[in-house]
C-alpha positions as CSV (number, residue, x, y, z in Angstrom):
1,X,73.6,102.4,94.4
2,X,71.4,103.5,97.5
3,X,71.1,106.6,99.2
4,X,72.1,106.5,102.7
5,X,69.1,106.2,104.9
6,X,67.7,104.2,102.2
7,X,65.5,101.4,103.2
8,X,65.6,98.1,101.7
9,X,65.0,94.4,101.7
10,X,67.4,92.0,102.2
11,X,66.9,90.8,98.8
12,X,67.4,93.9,97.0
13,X,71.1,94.4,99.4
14,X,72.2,91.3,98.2
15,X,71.6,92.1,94.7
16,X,72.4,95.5,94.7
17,X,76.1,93.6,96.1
18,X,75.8,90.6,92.9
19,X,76.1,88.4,96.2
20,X,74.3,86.6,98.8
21,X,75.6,88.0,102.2
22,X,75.8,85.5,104.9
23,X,78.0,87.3,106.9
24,X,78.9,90.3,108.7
25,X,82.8,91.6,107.5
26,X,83.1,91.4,103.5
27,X,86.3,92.3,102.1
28,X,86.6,93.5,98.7
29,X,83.8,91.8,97.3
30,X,84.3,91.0,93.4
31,X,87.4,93.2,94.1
32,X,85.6,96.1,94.5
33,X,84.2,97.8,97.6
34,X,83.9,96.1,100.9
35,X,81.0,95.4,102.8
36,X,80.1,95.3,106.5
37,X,77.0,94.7,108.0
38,X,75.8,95.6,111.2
39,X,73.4,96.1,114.3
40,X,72.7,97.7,117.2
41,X,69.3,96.1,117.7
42,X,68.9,94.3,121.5
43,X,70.5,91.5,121.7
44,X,72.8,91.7,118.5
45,X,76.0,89.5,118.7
46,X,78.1,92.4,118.1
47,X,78.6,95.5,119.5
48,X,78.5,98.0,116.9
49,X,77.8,101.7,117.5
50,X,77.6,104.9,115.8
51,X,79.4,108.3,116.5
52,X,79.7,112.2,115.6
53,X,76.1,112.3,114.4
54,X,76.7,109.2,112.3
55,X,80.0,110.0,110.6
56,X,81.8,107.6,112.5
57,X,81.3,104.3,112.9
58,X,82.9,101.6,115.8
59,X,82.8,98.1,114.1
60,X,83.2,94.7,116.0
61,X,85.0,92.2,114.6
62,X,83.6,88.9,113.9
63,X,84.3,85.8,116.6
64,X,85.3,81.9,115.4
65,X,82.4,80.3,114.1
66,X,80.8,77.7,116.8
67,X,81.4,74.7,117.0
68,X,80.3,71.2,118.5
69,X,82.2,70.7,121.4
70,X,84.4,73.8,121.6
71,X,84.1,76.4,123.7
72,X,81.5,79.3,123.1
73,X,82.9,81.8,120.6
74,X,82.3,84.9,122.9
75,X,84.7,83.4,125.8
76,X,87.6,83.6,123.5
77,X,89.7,85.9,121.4
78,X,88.8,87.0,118.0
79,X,90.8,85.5,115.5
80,X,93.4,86.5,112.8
81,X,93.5,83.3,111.2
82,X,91.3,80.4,110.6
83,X,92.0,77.0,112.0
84,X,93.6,76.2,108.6
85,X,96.5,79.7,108.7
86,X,94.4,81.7,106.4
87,X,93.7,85.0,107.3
88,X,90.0,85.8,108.8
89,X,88.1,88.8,107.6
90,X,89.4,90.0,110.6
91,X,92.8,89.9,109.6
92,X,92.1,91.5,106.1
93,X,90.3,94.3,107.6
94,X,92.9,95.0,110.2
95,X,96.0,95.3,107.7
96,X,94.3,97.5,105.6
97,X,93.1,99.9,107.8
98,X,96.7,99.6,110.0
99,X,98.0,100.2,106.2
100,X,96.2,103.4,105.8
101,X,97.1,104.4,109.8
102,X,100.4,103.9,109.6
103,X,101.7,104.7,106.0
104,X,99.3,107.0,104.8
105,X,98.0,104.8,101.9
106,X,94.1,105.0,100.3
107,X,91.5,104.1,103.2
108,X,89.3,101.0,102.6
109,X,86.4,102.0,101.1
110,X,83.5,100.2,103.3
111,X,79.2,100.2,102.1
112,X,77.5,100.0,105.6
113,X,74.2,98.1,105.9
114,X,72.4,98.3,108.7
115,X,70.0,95.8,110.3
116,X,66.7,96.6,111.2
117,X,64.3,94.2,111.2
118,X,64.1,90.7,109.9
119,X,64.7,91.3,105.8
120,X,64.6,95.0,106.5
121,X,67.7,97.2,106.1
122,X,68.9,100.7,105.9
123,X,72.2,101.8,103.7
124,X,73.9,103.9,106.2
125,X,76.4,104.9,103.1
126,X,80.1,104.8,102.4
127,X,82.4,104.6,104.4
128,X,86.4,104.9,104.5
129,X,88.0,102.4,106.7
130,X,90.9,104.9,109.3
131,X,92.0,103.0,111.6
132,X,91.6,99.1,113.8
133,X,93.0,98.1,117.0
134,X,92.3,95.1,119.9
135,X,90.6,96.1,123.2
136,X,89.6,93.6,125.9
137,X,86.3,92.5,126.5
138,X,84.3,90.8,129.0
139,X,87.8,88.8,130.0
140,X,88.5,88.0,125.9
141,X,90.3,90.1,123.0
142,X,87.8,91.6,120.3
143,X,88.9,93.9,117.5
144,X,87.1,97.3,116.8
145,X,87.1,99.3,113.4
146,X,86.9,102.8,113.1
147,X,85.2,104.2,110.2
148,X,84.2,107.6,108.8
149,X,81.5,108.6,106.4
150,X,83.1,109.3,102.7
151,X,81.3,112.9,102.6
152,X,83.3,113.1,99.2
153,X,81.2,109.8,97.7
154,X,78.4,110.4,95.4
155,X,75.3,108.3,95.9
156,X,72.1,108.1,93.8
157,X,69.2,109.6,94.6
158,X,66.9,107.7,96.7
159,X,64.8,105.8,94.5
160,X,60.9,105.8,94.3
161,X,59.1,103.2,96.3
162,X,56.7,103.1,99.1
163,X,58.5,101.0,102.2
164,X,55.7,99.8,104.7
165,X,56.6,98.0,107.7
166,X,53.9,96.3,109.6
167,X,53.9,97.7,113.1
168,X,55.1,95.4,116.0
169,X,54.0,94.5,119.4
C-alpha cells in the first residue's frame, strides 16, 4: 500500500489495484476496497475538490459515456442506470454511502488517486465514503460524494524511490 502523498506512475497504481483502471468511480474492486480517481487539474471533466485541509473530499459523479449521434454527455443528467437497467457506478456509490447516512451501517471504504500529470499520480489515502446526494448543474443533474480521510487506516511507509518530473513549459 502507498503512503498518502505518495507519488506514483500510473503503472505502479494499476498494479498496486491487480487492475487496469480505465475509469474514474470503481466499486469494490475484487470485492475489496473501492477506488476513485480524480482531478482538479484545468480543464478536468469533473469537478472534484478537496476540503478541511484535505480530510474531505467532494466527488463528481461520472456522466453517460458519448456517443455517436446523442447528445453531449455534460447537457444531461448523470445516470443511475445504464441503457440496459443495470446500475451505474453511480448508483452503487450512491446506495452505499445513502446506506451508511441513513442507517448507520460501515462507510465505504474509498483509496483516492489523484491525477497529476500524464502517467503521474499522487495516493491522496483512504477514505470512508459519508454521505451522496444530486445538485443541479450548469441546467443538468450531477451527483456529488462526500468523503472523509480514514485517520484510523494504517498505511505503509512511503517507499524509497527518487520521483523526477521533467519540468514543463
Amino acid at each position: 500500500m502507498f503512503a498518502p502523498g505518495e507519488v506514483i506512475s500510473y503503472l505502479e497504481m494499476c498494479g498496486e489495484e491487480g487492475i487496469s483502471l480505465q475509469r474514474g468511480m470503481n466499486f469494490r474492486l475484487g470485492g475489496g476496497d473501492s477506488v476513485f480517481l480524480m482531478s482538479r487539474r484545468p480543464g478536468a471533466p469533473y469537478t472534484d475538490r478537496v476540503e478541511e485541509e484535505g480530510r474531505v473530499l467532494i466527488y463528481e459523479g461520472h456522466d453517460v459515456a458519448r456517443r455517436v449521434g446523442e447528445p453531449d454527455p455534460k447537457s444531461v443528467d448523470q445516470p443511475l442506470t445504464t441503457p440496459v437497467g443495470t446500475p451505474t457506478q453511480n448508483a452503487l456509490f450512491f446506495s452505499a454511502a445513502k446506506k451508511h447516512a441513513t442507517s448507520g451501517a460501515a462507510p465505504e471504504h474509498v483509496r483516492v488517486y489523484e491525477k497529476l500529470r500524464q502517467g503521474i499520480w499522487v495516493f491522496n489515502g483512504l477514505f470512508r465514503l459519508m454521505d451522496a446526494w444530486e445538485e443541479p448543474s450548469s441546467g443538468r443533474s450531477v451527483f456529488k460524494f462526500r468523503l472523509e480521510l480514514d485517520s484510523e487506516a494504517v498505511t505503509a511507509p512511503a517507499r524509497e524511490r527518487s520521483v523526477e518530473l521533467e519540468p514543463t513549459r
